[in-house]
N, C-alpha and C positions, 0 to 999 in steps of 0.2 A: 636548644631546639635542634632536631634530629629532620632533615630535606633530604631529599635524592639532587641530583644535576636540575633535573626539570621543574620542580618547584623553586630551587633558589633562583634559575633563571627567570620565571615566572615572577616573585618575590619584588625581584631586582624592576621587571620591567612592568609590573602594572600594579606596584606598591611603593617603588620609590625606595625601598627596602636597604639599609647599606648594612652589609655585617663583617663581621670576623672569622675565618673559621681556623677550627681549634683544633681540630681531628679528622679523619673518616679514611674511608676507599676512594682509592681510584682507580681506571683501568687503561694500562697504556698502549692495549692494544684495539683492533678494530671489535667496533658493537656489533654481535650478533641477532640478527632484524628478521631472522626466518621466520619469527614467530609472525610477522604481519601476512606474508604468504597464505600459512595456514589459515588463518583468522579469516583471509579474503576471502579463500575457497571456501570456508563453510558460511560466508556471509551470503556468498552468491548461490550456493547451494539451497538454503533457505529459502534466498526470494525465488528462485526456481522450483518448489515444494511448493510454498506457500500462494505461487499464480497457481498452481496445478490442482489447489484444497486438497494436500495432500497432509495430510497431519502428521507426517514423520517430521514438520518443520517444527515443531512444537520438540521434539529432541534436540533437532540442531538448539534450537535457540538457548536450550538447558545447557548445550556442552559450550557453548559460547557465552554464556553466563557464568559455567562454572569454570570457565579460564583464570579469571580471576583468584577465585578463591583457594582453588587448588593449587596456585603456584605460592600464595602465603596463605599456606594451612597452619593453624595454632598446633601446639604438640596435642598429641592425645594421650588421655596420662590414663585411660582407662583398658580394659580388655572383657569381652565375654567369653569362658571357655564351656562349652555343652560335654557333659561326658557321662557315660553309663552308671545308673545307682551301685552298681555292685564295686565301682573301682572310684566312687566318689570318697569315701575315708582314706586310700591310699592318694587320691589326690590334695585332701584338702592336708594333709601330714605332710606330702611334697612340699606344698605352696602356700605354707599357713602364714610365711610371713607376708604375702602379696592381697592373699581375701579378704575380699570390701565386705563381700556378702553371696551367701547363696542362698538358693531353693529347689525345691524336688520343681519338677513342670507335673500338671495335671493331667492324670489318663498319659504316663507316659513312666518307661524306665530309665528315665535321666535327672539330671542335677544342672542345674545352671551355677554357674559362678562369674564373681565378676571382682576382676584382680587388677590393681594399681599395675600400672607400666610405666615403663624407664621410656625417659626422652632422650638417654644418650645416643640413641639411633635414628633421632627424630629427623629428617628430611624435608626440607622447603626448598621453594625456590627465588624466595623473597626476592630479591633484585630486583626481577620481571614483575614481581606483584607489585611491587611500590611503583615499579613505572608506567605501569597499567592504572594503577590508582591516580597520579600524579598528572597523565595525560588527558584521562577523564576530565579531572578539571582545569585543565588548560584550553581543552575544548570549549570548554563552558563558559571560561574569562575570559574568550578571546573575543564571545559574544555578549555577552554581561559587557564588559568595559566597551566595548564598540557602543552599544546602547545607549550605554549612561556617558559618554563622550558627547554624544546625539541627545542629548537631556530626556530622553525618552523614558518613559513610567514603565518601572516592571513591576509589579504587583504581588506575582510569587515566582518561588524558583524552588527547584528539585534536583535533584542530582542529574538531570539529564533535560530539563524541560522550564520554563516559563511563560508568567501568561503578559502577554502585552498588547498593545493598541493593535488592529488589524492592519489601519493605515499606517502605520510606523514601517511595516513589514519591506517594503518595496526600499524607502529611504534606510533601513538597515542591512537590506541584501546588499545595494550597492557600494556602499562604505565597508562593509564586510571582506567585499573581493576587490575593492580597490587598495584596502589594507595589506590581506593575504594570498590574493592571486587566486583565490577559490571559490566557488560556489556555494553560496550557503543554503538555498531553497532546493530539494531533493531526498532521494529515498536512498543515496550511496550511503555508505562509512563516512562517516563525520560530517554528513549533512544535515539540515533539521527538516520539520515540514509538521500543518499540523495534526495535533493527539488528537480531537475530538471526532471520534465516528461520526459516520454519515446517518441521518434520520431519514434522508430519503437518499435513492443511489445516485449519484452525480451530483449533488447539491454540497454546498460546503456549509458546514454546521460552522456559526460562529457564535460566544459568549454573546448575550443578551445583559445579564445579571450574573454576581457571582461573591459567594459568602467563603472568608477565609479561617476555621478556626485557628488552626494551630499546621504545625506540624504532619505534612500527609492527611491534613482532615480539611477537605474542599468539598464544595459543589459549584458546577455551571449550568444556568439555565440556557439551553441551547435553543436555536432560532436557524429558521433558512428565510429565504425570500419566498417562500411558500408556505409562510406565517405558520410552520412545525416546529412544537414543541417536545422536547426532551432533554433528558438531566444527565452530564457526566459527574459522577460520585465519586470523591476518595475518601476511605477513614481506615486508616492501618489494623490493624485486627478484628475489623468486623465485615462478613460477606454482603454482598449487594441487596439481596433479596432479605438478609436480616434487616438493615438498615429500611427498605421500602417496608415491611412490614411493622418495626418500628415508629415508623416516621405516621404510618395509618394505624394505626391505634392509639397512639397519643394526638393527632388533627380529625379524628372520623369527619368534621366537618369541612373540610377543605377537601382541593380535590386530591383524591385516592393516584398513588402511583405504584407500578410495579414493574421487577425486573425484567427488560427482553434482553436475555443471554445471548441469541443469536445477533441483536444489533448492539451488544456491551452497552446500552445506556438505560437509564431509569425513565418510562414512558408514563402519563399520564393518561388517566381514563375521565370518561365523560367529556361532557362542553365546558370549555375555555380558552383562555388565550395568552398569552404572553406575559400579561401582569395579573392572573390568576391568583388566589393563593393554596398554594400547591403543598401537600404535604411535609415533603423530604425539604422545602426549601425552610418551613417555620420547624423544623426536627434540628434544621444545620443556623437556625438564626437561634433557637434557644442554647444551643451550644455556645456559639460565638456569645451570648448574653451574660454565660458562666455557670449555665443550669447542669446541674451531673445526672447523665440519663443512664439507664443499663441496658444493656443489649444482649440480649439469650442466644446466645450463639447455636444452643442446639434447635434454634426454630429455623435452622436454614432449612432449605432441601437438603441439602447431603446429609449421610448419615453422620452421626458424630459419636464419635469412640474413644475412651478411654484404653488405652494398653496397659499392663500391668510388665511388672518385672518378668515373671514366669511365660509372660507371653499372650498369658490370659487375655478376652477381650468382654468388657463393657458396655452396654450402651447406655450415655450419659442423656438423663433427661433433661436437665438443668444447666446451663454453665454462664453465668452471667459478667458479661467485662461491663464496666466502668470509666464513662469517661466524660471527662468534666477538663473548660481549659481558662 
């Protein structure tokens, strides 16, 4: 088994964990932490964007997502080179032992090619990614194990998020910061607070009901003290407005729901109330029952395209995922 520092120490202290180690790295001089700096500044730059509805924050949040990934990038073992039809033969006779494959492009004097690459050059910065990776979920065991210390029910968990009793919340903050000296309820770095949008502004949406299939595929039926009803939805490869259309064409007889983008949750139409039987919720119980439904991904609003090697573009009538758990 292959750890960084922060998971064996992890390991050690909320698994009980005793081991040997046989090998690795060390480093005997001082850890370089600039990276948390940076990471602040575009954390706070953000929520400064984002008070202001300024939509440049939807970048930050990309380049702060792709911290991650780009400090452990796999190799890339591939290449595309574009070059002129007239000097495409003297290319492919240069580079014949590297070509995957080519093509002429349409309405054009060129040649695509696409040619295996060498990793000997390849470049990461793995360290920082593993420990990026490793802190993520030390965040997360520091509140999971506080939790379940507290015999408290957690129902599900995500790589960043879980659902648990509302009343839990207070007796879990406090046991939290008398652990680690921190604040756990808030909108900093490394604080939590919660996910479900607001149905009405100022009111706090809490779970009512809530159906688990599997893996990233949830719903909640949401509730205020202003007896409002609305549904937060997850199902990993399928869009929102798929899934409510889905969900009303297979129950036409229940009540009908549909996407509001603007408020990110799934809203019901006509009269009912709370223990209704609401479309998207018998959609997400026949799932959880084992039923396998399909879902047309090209009935979203957005368009949906197929790309082609050449660059060419499609528009795909059809595209049906499958999912059954």
């Amino acid at each position: 088994m292959y750890v960084d520092h922060i998971t064996l120490q992890d390991l050690i202290k909320y698994q009980g964990v005793k081991c040997e180690v046989l090998q690795g790295y060390y480093y005997d001089g001082n850890r370089d932490i600039r990276i948390r700096d940076e990471v602040k500044k575009l954390f706070e730059l953000r929520l400064k964007y984002k008070k202001e509805g300024n939509p440049l924050q939807e970048n930050i949040k990309l380049i702060l997502n792709s911290i991650y990934g780009k400090t452990i990038l796999s190799p890339i073992e591939s290449k595309i080179t574009i070059v002129n039809d007239k000097d495409a033969i003297r290319y492919a006779i240069r580079n014949y032992n590297h070509i995957v494959k080519f093509e002429g492009l349409d309405g054009s004097d060129k040649t695509i090619f696409k040619l295996t690459k060498s990793i000997c050059r390849h470049f990461n910065f793995c360290p920082l990614g593993v420990n990026i990776l490793s802190m993520s979920k030390r965040i997360m065991c520091e509140v999971f194990c506080t939790a379940e210390d507290l015999g408290m029910d957690i129902f599900y968990s995500d790589t960043d998020s879980m659902h648990l009793y509302n009343e839990d919340i207070p007796r879990l903050a406090e046991e939290f910061e008398k652990r680690y000296g921190r604040v756990l309820i808030g909108k900093n770095l490394g604080q939590f607070h919660s996910d479900f949008a607001e149905i009405h502004p100022g009111k706090q949406s809490l779970a009512y009901k809530s159906i688990f299939c599997g893996k990233k595929t949830y719903i909640d039926l949401l509730t205020t003290d202003l007896n409002e009803v609305a549904f937060h939805c997850r199902m990993k490869g399928v869009k929102q407005d798929v899934i409510a259309l889905t969900a009303n064409e297979m129950f036409p007889d229940s009540v009908q729901c549909f996407y509001d983008e603007d408020k990110g949750l799934m809203v019901p139409q006509g009269k009912f109330d709370k223990d209704s039987e609401f479309s998207v919720m018998k959609l997400y119980k026949a799932l959880y029952d084992g039923q396998e439904i399909g879902f047309d991904l090209c009935k979203s609003s957005s368009p949906c395209f197929a790309e082609k090697f050449n660059f060419s573009l499609t528009t795909k009538t059809s595209f049906i995922r499958k999912l059954k758990f």
